[in-house]
C-alpha positions as CSV (number, residue, x, y, z in Angstrom):
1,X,-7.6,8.7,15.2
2,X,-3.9,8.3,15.9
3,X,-1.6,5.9,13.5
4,X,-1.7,2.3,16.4
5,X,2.1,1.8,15.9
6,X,3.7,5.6,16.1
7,X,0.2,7.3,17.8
8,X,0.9,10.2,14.6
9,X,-2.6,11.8,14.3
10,X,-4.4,10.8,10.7
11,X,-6.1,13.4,9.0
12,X,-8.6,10.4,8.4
13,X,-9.5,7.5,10.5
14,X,-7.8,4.4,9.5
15,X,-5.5,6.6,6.7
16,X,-2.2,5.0,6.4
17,X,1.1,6.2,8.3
18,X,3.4,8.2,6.1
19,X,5.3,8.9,9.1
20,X,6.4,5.0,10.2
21,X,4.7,3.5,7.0
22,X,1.9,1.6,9.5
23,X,-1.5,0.2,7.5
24,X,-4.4,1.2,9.7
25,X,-7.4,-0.5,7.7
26,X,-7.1,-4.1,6.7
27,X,-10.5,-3.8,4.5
28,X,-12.4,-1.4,2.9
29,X,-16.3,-1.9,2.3
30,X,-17.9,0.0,-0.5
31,X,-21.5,0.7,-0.5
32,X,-21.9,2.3,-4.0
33,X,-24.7,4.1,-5.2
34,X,-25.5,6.3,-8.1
35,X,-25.8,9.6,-5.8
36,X,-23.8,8.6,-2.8
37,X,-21.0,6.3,-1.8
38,X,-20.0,5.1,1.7
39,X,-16.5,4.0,2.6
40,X,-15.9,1.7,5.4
41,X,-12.4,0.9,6.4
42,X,-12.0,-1.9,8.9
43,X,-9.4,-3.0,11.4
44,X,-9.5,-6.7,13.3
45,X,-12.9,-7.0,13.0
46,X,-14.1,-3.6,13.8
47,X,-15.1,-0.3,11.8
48,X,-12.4,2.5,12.5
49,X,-13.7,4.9,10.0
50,X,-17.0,5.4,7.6
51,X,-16.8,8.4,5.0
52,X,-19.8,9.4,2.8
53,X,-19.1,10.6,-0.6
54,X,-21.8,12.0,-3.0
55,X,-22.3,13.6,-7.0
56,X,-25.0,14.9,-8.7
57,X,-25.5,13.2,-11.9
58,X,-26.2,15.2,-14.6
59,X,-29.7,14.1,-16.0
60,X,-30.1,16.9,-18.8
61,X,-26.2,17.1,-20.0
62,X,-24.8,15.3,-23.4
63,X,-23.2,12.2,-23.0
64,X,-20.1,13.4,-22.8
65,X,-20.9,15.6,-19.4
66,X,-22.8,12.5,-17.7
67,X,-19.4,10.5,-18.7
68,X,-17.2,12.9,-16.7
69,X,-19.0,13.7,-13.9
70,X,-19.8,9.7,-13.2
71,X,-15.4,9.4,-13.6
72,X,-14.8,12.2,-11.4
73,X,-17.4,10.4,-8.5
74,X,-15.5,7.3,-9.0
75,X,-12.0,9.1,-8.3
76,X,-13.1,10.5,-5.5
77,X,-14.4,7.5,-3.8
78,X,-10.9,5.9,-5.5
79,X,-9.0,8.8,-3.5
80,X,-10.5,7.2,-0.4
81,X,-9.5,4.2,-0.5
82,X,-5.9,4.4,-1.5
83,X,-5.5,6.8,1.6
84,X,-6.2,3.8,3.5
85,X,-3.9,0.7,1.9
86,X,-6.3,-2.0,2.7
87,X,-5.2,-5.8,2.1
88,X,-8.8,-6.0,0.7
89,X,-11.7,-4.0,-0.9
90,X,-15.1,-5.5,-0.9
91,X,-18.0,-3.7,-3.0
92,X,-21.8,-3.5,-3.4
93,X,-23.7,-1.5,-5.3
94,X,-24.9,-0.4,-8.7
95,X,-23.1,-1.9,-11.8
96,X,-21.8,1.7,-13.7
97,X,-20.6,2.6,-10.5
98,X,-18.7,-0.1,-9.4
99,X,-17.5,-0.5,-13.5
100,X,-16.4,3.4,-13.1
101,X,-14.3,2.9,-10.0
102,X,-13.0,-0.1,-10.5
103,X,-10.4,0.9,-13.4
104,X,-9.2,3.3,-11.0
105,X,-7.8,1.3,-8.4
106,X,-5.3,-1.6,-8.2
107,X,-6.8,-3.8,-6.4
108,X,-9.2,-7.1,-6.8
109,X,-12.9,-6.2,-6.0
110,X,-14.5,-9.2,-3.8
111,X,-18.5,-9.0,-4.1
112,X,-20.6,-8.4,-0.8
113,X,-24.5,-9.2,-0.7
114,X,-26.9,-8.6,2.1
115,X,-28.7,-5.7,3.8
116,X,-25.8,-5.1,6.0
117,X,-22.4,-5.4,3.8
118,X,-20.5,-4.0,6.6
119,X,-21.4,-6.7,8.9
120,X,-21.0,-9.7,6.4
121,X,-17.5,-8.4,5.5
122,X,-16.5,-8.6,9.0
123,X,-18.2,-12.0,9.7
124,X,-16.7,-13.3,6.4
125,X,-13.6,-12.1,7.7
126,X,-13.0,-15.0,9.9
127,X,-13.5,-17.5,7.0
128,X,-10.9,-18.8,5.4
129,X,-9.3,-17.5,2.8
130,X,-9.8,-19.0,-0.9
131,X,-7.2,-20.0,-3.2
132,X,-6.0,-17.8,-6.2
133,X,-5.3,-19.4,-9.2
134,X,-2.4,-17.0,-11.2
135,X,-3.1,-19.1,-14.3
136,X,-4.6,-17.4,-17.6
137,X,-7.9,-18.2,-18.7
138,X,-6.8,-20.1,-21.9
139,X,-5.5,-22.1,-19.4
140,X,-8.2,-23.1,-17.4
141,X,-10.0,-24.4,-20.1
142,X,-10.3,-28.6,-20.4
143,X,-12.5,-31.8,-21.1
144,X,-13.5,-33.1,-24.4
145,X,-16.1,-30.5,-25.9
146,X,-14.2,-28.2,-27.4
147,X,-17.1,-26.2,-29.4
148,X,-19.0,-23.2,-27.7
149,X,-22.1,-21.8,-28.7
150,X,-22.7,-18.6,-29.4
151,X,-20.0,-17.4,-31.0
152,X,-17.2,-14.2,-30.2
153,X,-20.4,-13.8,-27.6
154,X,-20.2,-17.3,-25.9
155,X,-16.1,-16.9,-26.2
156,X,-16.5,-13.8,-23.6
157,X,-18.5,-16.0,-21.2
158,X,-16.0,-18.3,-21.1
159,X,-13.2,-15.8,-20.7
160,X,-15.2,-14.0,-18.0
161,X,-15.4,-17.0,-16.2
162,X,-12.2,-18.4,-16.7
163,X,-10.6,-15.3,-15.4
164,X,-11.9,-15.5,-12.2
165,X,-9.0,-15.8,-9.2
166,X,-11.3,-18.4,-7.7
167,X,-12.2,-20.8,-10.9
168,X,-9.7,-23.5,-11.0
169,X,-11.0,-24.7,-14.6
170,X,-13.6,-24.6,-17.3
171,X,-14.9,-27.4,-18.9
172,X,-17.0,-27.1,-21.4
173,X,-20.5,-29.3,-21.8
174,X,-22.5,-31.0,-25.2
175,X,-25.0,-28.9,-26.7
176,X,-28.4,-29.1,-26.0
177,X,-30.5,-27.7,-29.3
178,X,-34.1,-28.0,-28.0
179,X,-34.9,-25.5,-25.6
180,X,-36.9,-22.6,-25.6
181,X,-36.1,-19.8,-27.7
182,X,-34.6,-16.6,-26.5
183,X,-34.9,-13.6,-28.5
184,X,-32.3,-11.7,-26.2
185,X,-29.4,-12.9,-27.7
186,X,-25.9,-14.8,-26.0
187,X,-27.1,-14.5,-21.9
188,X,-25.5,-17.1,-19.6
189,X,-26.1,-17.6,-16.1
190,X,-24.1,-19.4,-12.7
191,X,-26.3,-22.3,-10.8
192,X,-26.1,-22.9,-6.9
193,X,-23.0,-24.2,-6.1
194,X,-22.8,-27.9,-5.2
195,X,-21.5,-29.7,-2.4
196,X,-18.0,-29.1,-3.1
197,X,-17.8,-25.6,-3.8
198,X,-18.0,-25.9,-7.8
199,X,-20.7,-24.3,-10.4
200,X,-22.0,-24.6,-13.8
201,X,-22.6,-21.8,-16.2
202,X,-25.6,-22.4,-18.5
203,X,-24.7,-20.7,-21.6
204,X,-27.9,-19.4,-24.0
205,X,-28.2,-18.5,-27.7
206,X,-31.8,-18.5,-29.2
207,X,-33.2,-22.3,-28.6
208,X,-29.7,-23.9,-28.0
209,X,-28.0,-24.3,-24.8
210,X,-24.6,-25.2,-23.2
211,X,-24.0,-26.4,-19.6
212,X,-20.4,-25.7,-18.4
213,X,-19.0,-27.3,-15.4
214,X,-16.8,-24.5,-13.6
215,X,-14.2,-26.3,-10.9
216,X,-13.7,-23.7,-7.9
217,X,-11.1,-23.2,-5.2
218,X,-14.4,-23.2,-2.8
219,X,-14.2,-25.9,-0.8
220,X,-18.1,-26.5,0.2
221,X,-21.2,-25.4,-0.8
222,X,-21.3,-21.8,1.0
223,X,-18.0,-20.7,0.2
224,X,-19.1,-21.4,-3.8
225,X,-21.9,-19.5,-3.1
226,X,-19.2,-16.4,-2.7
227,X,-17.8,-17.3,-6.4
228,X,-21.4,-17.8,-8.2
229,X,-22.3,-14.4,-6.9
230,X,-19.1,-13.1,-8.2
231,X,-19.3,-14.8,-11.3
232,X,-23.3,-13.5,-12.1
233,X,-22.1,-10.0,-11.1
234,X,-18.7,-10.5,-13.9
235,X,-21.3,-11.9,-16.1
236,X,-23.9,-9.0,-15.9
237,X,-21.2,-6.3,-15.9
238,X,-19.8,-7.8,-19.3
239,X,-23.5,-7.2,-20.5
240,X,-24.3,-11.0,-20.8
241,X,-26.6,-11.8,-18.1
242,X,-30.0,-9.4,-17.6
């Protein structure tokens, strides 16, 4: 493939230009699995480039071993994507690998679902594009119930939440002490997004539970979907969601 604004040849397809500093991949799609990760790098709308990268974990080393190998996978997929400059990365896959290559690259992961993440990308692509809020978490918190259950534990849910780009604010709901007991400690979980784009995050410790109403930049119902999915992802990667 040749860079579109000079024609340089790229040692990749869709690598950016060194030569007349041209992006040639506006999105990257990773597919991340334990054993193999693909990376997708998208132009307008189509793929210009797909390259498979794969590990052996280590199954019989100590922990340390199964540590490094895991950080050396996810540099290598990290390696890919900074050759290409994309405006934005979109990921799917399992948890530890995602968590693993995720520190090593600056930019904001956006969650894809679906057999075909590839395809959704590029149809998602012509959606508009949600709101950021730059605000800090603390301040995204509001309304009248000021007391959160579950502790340091239930505090995290509420950060996680709050420092999504997408969640405008958090306001915490009453307690509720007469549900069913959970032996599985602090879990908490995002509901189907309303009409207008927004979520609640139900919030468990043992019998009691909270129900937080979480205002998104989403705009209608399917575009919240986008930030619940994000949000239950945060939630399980921060170990408080099964």
């Amino acid at each position: 493939m040749d860079c579109r604004q000079c024609a340089t040849p790229l040692d990749r397809p869709g690598d950016y230009c060194l030569v007349c500093h041209t992006a040639n991949t506006d999105a990257v799609v990773l597919k991340l699995d334990r054993e193999r990760a693909t990376v997708t790098s998208l132009l307008d709308g189509s793929v210009v480039g797909q390259r498979t990268v794969t590990t052996t974990p280590e199954g019989e080393g100590s922990d340390e071993t199964v540590v490094v190998e895991l950080r050396n996978f996810a540099g290598l997929v990290a390696d890919e994507v900074r050759r290409k400059r994309p405006e934005e990365v979109y990921v799917t896959g399992e948890r530890d690998v995602i968590a693993a290559v995720r520190p090593q690259l600056h930019y904001e992961f956006f969650r894809v679902e679906g057999e075909d993440p590839v395809q959704r990308v590029i149809d998602r692509q012509g959606e508009p594009a949600l709101e950021v809020v730059d605000a800090a978490p603390a301040e995204k918190l509001g309304g009248s119930h000021s007391t959160l259950i579950g502790g340091r534990s239930g505090q995290r849910v509420i950060q996680t939440v709050a420092g999504h780009p997408h969640v405008k604010k958090v306001i915490p709901g009453p307690i509720d002490a007469g549900g069913a007991s959970s032996p599985t400690g602090v879990r908490a979980k995002a509901t189907r997004a309303d009409a207008n784009g927004n979520v609640r995050v139900l919030i468990r410790d043992g019998s009691s539970v909270q129900e937080n109403r979480v205002v998104t930049t989403a705009g209608d119902r399917e575009l919240g979907e986008h930030v619940r999915a994000d949000l239950n992802e945060a939630l399980r990667e921060a170990e408080l969601q099964e």
